[in-house]
LOLUMRO-559877 format. One line per field, with one value per residue (C-alpha): x, y, z; residue in one letter. Coordinates in nm, 3 decimals, padded with zeros to 5 digits. Each point is the difference from the previous one (the first is absolute). Layout:
N
px <- (X_...)
py <- (Y_...)
pz <- (Z_...)
aa <- (A_...)
This chain:
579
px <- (-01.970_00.173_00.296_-00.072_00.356_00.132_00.254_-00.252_-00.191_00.282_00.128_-00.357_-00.030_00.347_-00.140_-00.333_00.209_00.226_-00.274_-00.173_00.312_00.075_-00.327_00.050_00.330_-00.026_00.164_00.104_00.207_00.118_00.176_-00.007_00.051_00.123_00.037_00.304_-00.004_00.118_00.219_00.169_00.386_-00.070_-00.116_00.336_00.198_-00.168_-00.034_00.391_00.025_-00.221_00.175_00.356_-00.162_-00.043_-00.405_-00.166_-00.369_-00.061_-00.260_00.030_-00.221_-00.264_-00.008_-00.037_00.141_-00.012_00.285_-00.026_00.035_00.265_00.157_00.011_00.197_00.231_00.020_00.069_00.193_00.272_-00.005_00.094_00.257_00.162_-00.017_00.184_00.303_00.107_-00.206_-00.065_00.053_-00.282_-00.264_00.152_-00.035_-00.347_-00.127_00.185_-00.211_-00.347_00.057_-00.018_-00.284_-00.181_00.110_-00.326_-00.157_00.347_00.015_-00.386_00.106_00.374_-00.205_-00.273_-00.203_-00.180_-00.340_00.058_00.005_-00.091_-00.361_00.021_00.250_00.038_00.191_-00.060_00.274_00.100_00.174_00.014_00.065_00.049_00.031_00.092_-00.105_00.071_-00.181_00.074_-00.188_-00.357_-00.162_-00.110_-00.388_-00.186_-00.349_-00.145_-00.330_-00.292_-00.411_00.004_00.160_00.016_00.339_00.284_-00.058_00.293_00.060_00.286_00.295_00.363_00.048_00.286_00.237_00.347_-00.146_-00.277_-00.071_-00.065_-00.343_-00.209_00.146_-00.079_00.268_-00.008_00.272_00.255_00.110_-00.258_00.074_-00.149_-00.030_-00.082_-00.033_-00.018_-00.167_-00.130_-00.165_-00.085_-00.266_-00.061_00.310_-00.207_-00.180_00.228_-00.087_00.262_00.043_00.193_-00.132_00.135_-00.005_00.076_00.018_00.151_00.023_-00.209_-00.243_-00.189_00.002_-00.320_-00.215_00.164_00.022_00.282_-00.047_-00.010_00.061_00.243_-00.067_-00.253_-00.111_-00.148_00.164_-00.148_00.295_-00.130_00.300_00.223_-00.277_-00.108_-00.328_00.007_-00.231_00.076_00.267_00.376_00.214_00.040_00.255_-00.049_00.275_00.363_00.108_00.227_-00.097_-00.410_-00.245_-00.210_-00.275_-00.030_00.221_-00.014_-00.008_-00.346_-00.114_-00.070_-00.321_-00.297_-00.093_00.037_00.326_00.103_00.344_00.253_00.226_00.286_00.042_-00.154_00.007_-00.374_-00.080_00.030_00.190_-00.053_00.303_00.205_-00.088_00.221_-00.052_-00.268_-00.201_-00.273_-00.203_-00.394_-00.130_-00.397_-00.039_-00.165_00.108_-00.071_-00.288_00.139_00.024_-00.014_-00.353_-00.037_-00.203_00.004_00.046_-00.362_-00.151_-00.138_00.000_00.307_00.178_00.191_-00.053_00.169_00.115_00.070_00.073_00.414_00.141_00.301_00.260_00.344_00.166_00.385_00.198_00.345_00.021_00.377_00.295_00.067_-00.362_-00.334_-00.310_-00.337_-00.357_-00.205_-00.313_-00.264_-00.332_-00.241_-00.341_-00.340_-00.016_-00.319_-00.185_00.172_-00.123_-00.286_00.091_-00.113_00.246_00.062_00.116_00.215_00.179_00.082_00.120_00.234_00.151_00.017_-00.165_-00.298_00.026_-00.389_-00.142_00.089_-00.381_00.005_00.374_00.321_00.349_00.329_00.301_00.315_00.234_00.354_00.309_00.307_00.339_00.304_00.357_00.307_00.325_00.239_00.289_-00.006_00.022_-00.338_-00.153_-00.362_-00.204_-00.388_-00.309_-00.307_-00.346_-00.325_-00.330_-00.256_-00.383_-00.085_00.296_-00.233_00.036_00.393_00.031_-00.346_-00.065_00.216_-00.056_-00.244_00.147_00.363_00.019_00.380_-00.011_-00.071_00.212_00.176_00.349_00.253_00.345_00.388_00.305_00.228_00.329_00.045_00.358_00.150_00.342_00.033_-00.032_-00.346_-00.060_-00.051_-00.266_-00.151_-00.414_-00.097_-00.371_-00.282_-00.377_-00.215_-00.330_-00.284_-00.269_-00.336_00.235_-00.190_-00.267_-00.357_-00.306_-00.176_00.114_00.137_00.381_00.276_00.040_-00.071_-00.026_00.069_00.375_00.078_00.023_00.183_00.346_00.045_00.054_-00.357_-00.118_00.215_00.291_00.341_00.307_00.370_00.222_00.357_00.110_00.298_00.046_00.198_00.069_00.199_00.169_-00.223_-00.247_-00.115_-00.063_-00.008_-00.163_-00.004_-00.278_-00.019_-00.374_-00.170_-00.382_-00.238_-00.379_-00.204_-00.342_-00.276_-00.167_-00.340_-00.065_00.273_-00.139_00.199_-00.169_-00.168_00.263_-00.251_00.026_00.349_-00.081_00.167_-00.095_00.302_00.128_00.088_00.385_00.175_00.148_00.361_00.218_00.339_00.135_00.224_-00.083_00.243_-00.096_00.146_-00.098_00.149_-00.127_-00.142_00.315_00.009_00.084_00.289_-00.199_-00.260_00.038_-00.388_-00.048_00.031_00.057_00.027_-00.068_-00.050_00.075_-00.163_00.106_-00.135_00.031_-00.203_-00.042_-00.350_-00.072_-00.335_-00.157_-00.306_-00.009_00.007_00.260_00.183_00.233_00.114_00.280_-00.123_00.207_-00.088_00.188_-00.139_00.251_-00.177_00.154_-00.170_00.028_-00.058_-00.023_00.156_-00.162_-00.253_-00.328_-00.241_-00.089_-00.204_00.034)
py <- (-01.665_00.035_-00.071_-00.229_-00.194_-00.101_00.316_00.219_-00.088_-00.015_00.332_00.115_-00.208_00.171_00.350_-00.093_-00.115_00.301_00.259_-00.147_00.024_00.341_00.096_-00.108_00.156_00.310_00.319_00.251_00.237_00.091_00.206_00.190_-00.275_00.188_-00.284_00.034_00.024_-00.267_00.141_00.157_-00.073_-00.108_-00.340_-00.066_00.113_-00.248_-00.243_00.004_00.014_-00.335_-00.175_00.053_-00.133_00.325_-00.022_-00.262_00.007_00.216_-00.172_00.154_-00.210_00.258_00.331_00.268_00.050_00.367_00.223_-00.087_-00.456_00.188_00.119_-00.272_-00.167_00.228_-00.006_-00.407_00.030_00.239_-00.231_-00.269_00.173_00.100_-00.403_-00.107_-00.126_00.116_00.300_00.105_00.363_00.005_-00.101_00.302_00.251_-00.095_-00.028_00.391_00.064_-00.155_00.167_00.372_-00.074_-00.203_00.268_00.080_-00.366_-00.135_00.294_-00.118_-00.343_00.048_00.241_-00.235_00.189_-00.177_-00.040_00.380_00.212_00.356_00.116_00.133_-00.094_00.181_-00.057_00.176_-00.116_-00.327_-00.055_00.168_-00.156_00.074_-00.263_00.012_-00.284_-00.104_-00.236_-00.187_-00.283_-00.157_-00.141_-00.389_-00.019_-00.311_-00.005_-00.328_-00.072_00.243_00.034_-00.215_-00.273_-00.300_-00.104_00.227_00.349_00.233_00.373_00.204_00.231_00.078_00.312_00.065_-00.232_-00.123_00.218_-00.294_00.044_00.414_00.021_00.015_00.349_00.078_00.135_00.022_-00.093_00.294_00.238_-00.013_00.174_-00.102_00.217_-00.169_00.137_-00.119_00.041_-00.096_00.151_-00.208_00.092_-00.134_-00.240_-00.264_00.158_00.061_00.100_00.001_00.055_00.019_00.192_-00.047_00.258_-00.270_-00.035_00.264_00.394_00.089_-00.319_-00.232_-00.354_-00.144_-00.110_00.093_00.253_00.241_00.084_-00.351_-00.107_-00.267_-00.130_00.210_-00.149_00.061_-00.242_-00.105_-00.121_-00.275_-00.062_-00.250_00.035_00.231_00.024_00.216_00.112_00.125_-00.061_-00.178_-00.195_-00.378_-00.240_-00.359_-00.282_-00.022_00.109_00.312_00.039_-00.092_-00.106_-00.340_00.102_00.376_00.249_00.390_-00.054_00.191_00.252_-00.044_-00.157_00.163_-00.111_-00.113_-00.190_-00.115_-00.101_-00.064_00.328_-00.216_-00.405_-00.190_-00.350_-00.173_-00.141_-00.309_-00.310_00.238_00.225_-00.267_00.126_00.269_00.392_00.068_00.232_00.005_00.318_-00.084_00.241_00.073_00.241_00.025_00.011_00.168_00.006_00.005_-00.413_-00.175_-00.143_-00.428_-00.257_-00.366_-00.281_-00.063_00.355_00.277_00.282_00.210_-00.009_00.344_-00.034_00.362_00.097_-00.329_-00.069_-00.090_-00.107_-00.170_-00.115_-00.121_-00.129_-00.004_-00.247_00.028_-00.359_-00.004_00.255_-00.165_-00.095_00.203_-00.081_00.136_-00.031_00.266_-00.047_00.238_-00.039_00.238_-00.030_00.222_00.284_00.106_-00.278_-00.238_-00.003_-00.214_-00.067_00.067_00.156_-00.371_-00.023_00.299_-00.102_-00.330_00.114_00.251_-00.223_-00.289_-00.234_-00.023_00.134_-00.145_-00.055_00.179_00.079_00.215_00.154_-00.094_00.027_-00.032_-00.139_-00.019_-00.136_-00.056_-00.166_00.170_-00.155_00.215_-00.118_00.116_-00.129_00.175_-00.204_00.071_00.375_00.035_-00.139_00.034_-00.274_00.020_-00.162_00.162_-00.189_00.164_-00.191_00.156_-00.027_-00.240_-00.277_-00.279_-00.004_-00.012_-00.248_-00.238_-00.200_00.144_00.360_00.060_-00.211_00.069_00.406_-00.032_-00.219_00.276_00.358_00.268_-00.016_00.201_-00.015_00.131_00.005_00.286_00.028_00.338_-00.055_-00.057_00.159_-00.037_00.437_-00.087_00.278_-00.255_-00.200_-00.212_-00.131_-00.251_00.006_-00.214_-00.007_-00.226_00.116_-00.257_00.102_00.041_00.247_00.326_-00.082_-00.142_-00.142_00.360_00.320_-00.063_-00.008_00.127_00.358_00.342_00.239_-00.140_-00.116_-00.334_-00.022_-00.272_-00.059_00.242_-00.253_-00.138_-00.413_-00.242_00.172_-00.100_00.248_00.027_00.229_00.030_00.297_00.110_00.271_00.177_00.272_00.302_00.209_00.306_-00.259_-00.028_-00.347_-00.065_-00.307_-00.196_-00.228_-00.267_-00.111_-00.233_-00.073_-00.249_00.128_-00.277_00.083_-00.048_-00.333_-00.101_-00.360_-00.122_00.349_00.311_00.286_00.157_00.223_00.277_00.069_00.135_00.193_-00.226_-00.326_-00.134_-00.349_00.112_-00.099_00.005_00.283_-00.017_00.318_00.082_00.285_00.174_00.276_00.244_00.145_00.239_00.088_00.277_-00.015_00.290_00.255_00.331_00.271_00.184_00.394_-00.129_-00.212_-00.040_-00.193_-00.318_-00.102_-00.323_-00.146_-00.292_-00.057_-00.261_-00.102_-00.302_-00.169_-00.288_-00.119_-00.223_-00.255_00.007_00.237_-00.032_-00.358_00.132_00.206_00.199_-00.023_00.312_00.198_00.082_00.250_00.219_00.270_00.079_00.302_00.066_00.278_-00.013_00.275_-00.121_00.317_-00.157_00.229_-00.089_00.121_00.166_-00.163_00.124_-00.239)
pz <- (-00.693_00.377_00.097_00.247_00.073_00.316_00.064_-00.096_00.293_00.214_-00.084_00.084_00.330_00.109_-00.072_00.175_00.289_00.000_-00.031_00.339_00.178_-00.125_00.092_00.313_00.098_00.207_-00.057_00.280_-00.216_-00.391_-00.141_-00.386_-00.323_-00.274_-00.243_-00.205_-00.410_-00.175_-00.218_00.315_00.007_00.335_-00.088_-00.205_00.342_00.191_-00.271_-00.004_00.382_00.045_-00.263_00.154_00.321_00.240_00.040_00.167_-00.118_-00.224_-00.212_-00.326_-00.240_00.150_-00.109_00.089_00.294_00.268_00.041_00.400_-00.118_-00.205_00.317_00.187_-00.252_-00.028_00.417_-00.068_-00.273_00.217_00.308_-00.196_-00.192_00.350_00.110_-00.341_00.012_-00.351_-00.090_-00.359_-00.076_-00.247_00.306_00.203_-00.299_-00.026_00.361_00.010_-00.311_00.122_00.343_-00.149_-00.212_00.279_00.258_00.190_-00.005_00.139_00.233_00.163_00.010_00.174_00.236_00.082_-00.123_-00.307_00.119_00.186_-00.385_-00.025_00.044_-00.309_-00.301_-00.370_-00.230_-00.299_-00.237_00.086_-00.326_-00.357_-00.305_-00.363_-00.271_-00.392_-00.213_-00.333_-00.171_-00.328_-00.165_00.031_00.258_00.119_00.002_00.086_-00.165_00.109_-00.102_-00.049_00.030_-00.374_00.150_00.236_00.237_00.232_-00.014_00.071_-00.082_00.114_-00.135_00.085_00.155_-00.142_-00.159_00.221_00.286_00.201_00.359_-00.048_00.167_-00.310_-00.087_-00.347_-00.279_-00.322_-00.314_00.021_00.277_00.352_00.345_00.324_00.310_00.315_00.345_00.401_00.291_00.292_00.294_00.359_00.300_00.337_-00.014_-00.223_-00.262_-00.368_-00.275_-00.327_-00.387_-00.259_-00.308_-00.324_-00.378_-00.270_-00.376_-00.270_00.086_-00.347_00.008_00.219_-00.094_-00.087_00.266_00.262_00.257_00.081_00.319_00.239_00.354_00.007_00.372_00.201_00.334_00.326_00.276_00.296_00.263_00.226_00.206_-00.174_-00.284_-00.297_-00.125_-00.349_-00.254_-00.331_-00.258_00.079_-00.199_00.046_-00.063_00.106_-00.025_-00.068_-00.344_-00.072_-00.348_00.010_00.263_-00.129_00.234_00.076_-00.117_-00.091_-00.387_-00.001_00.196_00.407_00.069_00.163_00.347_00.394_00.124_00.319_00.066_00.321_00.050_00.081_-00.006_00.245_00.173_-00.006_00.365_00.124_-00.160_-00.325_00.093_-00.113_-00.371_00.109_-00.051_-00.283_-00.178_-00.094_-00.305_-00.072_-00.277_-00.175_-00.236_-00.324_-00.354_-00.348_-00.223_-00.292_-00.056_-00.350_00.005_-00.117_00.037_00.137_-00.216_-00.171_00.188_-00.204_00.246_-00.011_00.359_00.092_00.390_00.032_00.362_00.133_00.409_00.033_00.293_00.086_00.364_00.002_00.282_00.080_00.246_00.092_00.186_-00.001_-00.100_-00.293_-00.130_-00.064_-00.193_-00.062_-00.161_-00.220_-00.093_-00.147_-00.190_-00.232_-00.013_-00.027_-00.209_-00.209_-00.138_00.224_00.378_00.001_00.322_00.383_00.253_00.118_-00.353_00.010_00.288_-00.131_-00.288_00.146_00.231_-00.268_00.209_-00.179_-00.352_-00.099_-00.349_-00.340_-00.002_00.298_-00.077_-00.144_00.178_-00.099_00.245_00.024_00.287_00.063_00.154_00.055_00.164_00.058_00.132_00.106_-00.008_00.291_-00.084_-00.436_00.061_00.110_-00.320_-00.022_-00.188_-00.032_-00.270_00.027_-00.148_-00.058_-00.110_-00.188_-00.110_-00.323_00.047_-00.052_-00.397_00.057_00.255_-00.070_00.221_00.278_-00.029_00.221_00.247_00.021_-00.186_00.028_-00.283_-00.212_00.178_-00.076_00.116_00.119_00.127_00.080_00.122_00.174_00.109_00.199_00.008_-00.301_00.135_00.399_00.089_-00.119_-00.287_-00.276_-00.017_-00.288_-00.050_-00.211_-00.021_-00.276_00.020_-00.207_-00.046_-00.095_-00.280_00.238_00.209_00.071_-00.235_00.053_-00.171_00.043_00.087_00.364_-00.129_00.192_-00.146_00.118_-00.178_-00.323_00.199_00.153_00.329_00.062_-00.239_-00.280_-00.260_00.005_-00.148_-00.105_00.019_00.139_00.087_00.147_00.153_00.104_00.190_00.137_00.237_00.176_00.319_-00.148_00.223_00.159_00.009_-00.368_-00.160_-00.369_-00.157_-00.279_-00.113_-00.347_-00.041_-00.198_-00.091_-00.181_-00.045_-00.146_-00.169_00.260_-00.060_00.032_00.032_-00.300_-00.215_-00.042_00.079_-00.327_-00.141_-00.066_00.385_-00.073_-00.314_-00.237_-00.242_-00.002_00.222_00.349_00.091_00.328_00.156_00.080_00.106_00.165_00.180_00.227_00.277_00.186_00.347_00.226_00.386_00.141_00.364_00.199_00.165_00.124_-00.211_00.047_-00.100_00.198_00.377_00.011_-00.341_-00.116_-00.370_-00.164_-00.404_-00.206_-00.302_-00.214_-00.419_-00.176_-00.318_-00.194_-00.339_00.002_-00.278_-00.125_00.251_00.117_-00.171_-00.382_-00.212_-00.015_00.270_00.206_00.200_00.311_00.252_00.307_00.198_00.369_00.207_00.320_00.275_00.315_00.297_00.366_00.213_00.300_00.290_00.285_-00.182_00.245_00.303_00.307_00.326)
aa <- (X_X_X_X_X_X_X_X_X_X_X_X_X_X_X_X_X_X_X_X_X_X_X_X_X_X_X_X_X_X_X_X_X_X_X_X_X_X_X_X_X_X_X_X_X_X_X_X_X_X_X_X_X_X_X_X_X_X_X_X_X_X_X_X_X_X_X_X_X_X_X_X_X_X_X_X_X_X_X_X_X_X_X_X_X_X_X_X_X_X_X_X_X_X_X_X_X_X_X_X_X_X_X_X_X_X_X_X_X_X_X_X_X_X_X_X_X_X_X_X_X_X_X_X_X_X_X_X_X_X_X_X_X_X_X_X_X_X_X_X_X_X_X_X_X_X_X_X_X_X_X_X_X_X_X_X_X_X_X_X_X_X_X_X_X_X_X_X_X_X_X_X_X_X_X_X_X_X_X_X_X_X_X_X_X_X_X_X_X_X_X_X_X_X_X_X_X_X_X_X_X_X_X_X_X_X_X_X_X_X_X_X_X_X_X_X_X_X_X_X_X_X_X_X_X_X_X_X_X_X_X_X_X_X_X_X_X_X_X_X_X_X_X_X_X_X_X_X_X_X_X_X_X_X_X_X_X_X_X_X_X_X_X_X_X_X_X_X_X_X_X_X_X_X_X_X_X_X_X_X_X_X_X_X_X_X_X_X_X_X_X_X_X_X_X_X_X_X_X_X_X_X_X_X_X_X_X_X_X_X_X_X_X_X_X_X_X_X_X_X_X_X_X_X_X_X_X_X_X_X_X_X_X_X_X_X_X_X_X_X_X_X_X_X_X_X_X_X_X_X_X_X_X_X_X_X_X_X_X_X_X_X_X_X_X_X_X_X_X_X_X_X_X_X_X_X_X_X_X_X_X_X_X_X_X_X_X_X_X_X_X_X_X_X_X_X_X_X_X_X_X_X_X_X_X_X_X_X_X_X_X_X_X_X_X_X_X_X_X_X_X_X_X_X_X_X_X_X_X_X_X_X_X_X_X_X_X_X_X_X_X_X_X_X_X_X_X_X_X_X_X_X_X_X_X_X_X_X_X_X_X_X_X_X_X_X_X_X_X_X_X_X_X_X_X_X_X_X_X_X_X_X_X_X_X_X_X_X_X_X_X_X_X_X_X_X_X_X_X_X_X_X_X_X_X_X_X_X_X_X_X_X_X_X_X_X_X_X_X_X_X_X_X_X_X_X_X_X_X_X_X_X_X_X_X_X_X_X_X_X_X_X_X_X_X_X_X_X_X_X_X_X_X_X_X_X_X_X_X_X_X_X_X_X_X_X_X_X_X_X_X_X_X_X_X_X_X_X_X)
C-alpha cells in the first residue's frame, strides 16, 4: 500500500518546485567540492561554534557538507567573534584550529578567489586514519517476516554493538583494525573527484560476508556554480538528532547514486526569500539484492523485488535566527519483479506524485516534519521534535491513517544547553526517540535497510531510547563526554500476533528488550606536531557499556561493551596544484 498522506505530497510538491528552480538557475563559475567525512572533528568544531551563537546559517540537519561551506563558516564564525561584545575563548581556539585545517579553502575565499581554483588540484592524502575496535557481546537482529509468511517484513543486523552510525563497516566479536585513507584530486576548476578507502575487520580473519577492502565515500562532483551535481557514494545525515537520524543517517553503508545539492545556503526568489537561507540535497541511487523475500496477505508468489529504485530530498529553512525547520521525504519502489510500470510510471513514482497500483509496482514512503528553536536569552538552548510518517499506518490509526499519517509517526526529540557554565566548555543534551512498530519495515521486501543495516535510526521497530550527555572543552582543545542511555525493543507485531518465534531461532515467548548503559568519549582535535610543522594529528576515543535484558527478545540476557581508539594524521601542506 502507498503512502499517500497529505505531507507526503507536500514534501514532494516542495522538491518538484525546488528542482525547477534549481534547474533554472544559471551558473557562471564553481569551484572544487570536496565533501567533508562525517566523522571529521570538523563537524563537532562547528557544531560547538553554531551553538554558542558565532555562525549565522549554517544549516546542519544536512550533511555532508564541503571543506570550501566549511570555510565560509569558519570566515562567519571569526567576524562575528570580532563584533562580540564578550568573546568566548573556546570560539577563538577553535576558529584558530579550523583556520589551519581549512587553510587553502579560506585562503581562495579571503582572496576572492573561490570560483578562480587551480587548473589542476591533488591531493593525495587528504587524511589517514587508523582505528582499533573491540567488540564484546551479541548483536540486535531484526528478522521480520519471511517467504512462509504473510505481514511486515524487516531484516537487518547491528554492525557492531554500542558503535551505530559507523558506515556499515563490518567487525567481528574480539579485536578488529580499520585502515582508512583520503583523497581528492580537482580539474578545470569544477570537476572533483574524491574517496576514502577503508581495510576493515580482524588482521587473521574476514568477517563473514563481507568485504575487506571498501570505499567509504567515492564520488565524482560536478560544480555548477552555487551547485554540486555528484555521482557515486557519500554519506547522509538528514534531521536534527546528535545521537540517530529518524530519516537518513550513516548506520549502513553510503548509498549508490546521483545527488544534487546547493554548495552553500541560498534565498529562493521572490516573496519565497522570506523562508530565509536554505538548502536543499536530492539523491537516486539503487540498493541491495540481497532482500528477505514475502508475500502479500492471501498471495502465493514469493516477492523479493531485489535492487529496488531509492530516492529521497530534504529541504532546510532558516526563516529567523532563532527558528529553522525542514521536510524529508524519500520513497522505494521497482526492483525485479516489481516494475510493471511505463516510464510515466517511473517518474511518478520517483517524485511521489503518482505512486500507481500495487499491480504495476509497490512503493514504500516515508515523510517528515522537523521544527528546531533557539533560545538566545537561556544560554542559547536549543529545543527541536522531529516526526517521520511511514508506509502501512492504516492498521494503526483505522480510519484516519490514510488521511492524517501523523497519527501513526515515529518521533523524535531534544534538548541542549551549550552552556552549562558561562566560558562555554560544558554543555549538556538530553535527547529520546520513539520509534513506532511499521518503522523501516514493509509488507514486502522494500524495507529501509541496506545492506542488511538500517538506514535510518540504529535501533530499528518499536523501539524507544534516551540519552543524557554531558560534555565538556578540555584545555588544548580536547573534550570528554559522558553519556547514560536507555532502551525498550518491543517484539515486532503483526496485526495483534507476535511474530512466530521460530524467526529468531527460539520456541520460547518473546519478552521485551530493556538495556542500560554508559559511554565515554574523547576528541582530541587536529594540532601541529611539534617533530613535525607540516602534520596535523588528532584522536578519539570511544568506551561503552550495557547490560541488555532479554536480548534480542528471548533469554538469556547479555553484557555488551565496545572500545573504538582512532589516530588520525592530516598532512597539512598545499597538495599539488598547477594554475
Amino acid at each position: 500500500m502507498s503512502f499517500r498522506g497529505c505531507i507526503s505530497h507536500a514534501a514532494a510538491l516542495l522538491l518538484f518546485v525546488g528542482v525547477m528552480l534549481l534547474l533554472a538557475a544559471t551558473a557562471s563559475a564553481s569551484t572544487y567540492v570536496v565533501y567533508i567525512p562525517l566523522d571529521s572533528p570538523i563537524y563537532d568544531q562547528l557544531d560547538a561554534l553554531n551553538s554558542l551563537g558565532y555562525l549565522d546559517d549554517y544549516l546542519d540537519e544536512i550533511k555532508p557538507i564541503s571543506r570550501v561551506e566549511a570555510a565560509r563558516l569558519v570566515i562567519e564564525g571569526q567576524a562575528n567573534l570580532t563584533d562580540a561584545l564578550h568573546p568566548d575563548m573556546i570560539a577563538r581556539e577553535l576558529i584558530r584550529d579550523l583556520r589551519d585545517q581549512l587553510r587553502e579553502e579560506i585562503g581562495l575565499i579571503d582572496s576572492n578567489q573561490e570560483d578562480n581554483p587551480p587548473m589542476v588540484r591533488l591531493q593525495p592524502v587528504e587524511r589517514f586514519e587508523a582505528q582499533y575496535i573491540y567488540s564484546h557481546g551479541p548483536i540486535r537482529f531484526w528478522r521480520f517476516g519471511s517467504g512462509n509468511t504473510s505481514g511486515n517484513t524487516l531484516k537487518a543486523d547491528e554492525g557492531t554493538p554500542l558503535l551505530p552510525n559507523n558506515d556499515g563497516i563490518p567487525t567481528a566479536p574480539g579485536s578488529n583494525e580499520v585502515l582508512s585513507l583520503d583523497s581528492w584530486a580537482g580539474l578545470g576548476g569544477f570537476f572533483t573527484a574524491y574517496g576514502e578507502t577503508a581495510i576493515t575487520g580482524p588482521i587473521r580473519r574476514t568477517p563473514s560476508n563481507t568485504a575487506r577492502v571498501r570505499p567509504l565515500d567515492a564520488e565524482a562532483v560536478l560544480g555548477l556554480g552555487d551547485w554540486a551535481f555528484s555521482f557515486g557514494q557519500e554519506e547522509m545525515w538528514w534531521g536534527p538528532g546528535h545521537f540517530e537520524a529518524t530519516s537518513q543517517s550513516n548506520n549502513a553503508s553510503p548509498i549508490p547514486g546521483f545527488r544534487l545539492q546547493n554548495v552553500h545556503p541560498t534565498h529562493l526568489p521572490g516573496f519565497l526569500r522570506y523562508l530565509g537561507p536554505f538548502r536543499l540535497q536530492v539523491f537516486f541511487g539503487r540498493l541491495d539484492a540481497g532482500r528477505t523475500p514475502s508475500k502479500l496477505p492471501g498471495g502465493t508468489n514469493l516477492l523479493t523485488f531485489a535492487r529496488p529504485w531509492i530516492d529521497g530530498q530534504v529541504l532546510a529553512f532558516k526563516p529567523l535566527p532563532s527558528f529553522e525547520w525542514g521536510i524529508t521525504h524519500a520513497i522505494m519502489f521497482g526492483g525485479a519483479g516489481n516494475n510493471n510500470y511505463t516510464s510515466l510510471g517511473f517518474l511518478g513514482r520517483a517524485t511521489g506524485l503518482a505512486t500507481g497500483s500495487i499491480a504495476q509496482g509497490n512503493t514504500n514512503s516515508r515523510a517528515g516534519v522537523y521544527l528546531k528553536f533557539i533560545f538566545p536569552r537561556l544560554r542559547n538552548s536549543v529545543l527541536f521534535v522531529e516526526t517521520l510518517g511511514e508506509d502501512n499506518l492504516t492498521a494503526e490509526a483505522a480510519p484516519f491513517g490514510r488521511l492524517l499519517p501523523f497519527l501513526a509517526v515515529t518521533y523524535h526529540g531534544g534538548y541542549y544547553l551549550p552552556r552549562v557554565t558561562k566560558d562555554g566548555r560544558t554543555d549538556f543534551r538530553f535527547e529520546w526517540a520513539i520509534a513506532e512498530p511499521n518503522y523501516s519495515t514493509h509488507s514486502d521486501s522494500l524495507y529501509w535497510a541496506y545492506s542488511d543495516h538500517l538506514m535510518g535510526d540504529p535501533l530499528g521497530p518499536n523501539s524507544s531510547q534516551m540519552d543524557f550527555q554531558v560534555g565538556r572543552w578540555l584545555r588544548g582543545l580536547s573534550k570528554g563526554s559522558v553519556d547514560f542511555f536507555v532502551t525498550d525493543r518491543a517484539p515486532k507485531v503483526a496485526g495483534n500476533i507476535f511474530v512466530p518465534a521460530e524467526f529468531y531461532g527460539r520456541s520460547s515467548t518473546l519478552s521485551h528488550e530493556r538495556s542500560i548503559g554508559l559511554s565515554f568519549d574523547l576528541l582530541s582535535i587536529p594540532k601541529t606536531q611539534p617533530l613535525h610543522a607540516d602534520m596535523l594529528s588528532y584522536g578519539r576515543a570511544h568506551l561503552a557499556f550495557e547490560y541488555v535484558d532479554h536480548v534480542n527478545f528471548g533469554p538469556p540476557s547479555a553484557f555488551r561493551a565496545v572500545a573504538q581508539i582512532t589516530v588520525g594524521i592530516k598532512p597539512d601542506l598545499e597538495g599539488f596544484s598547477w594554475h
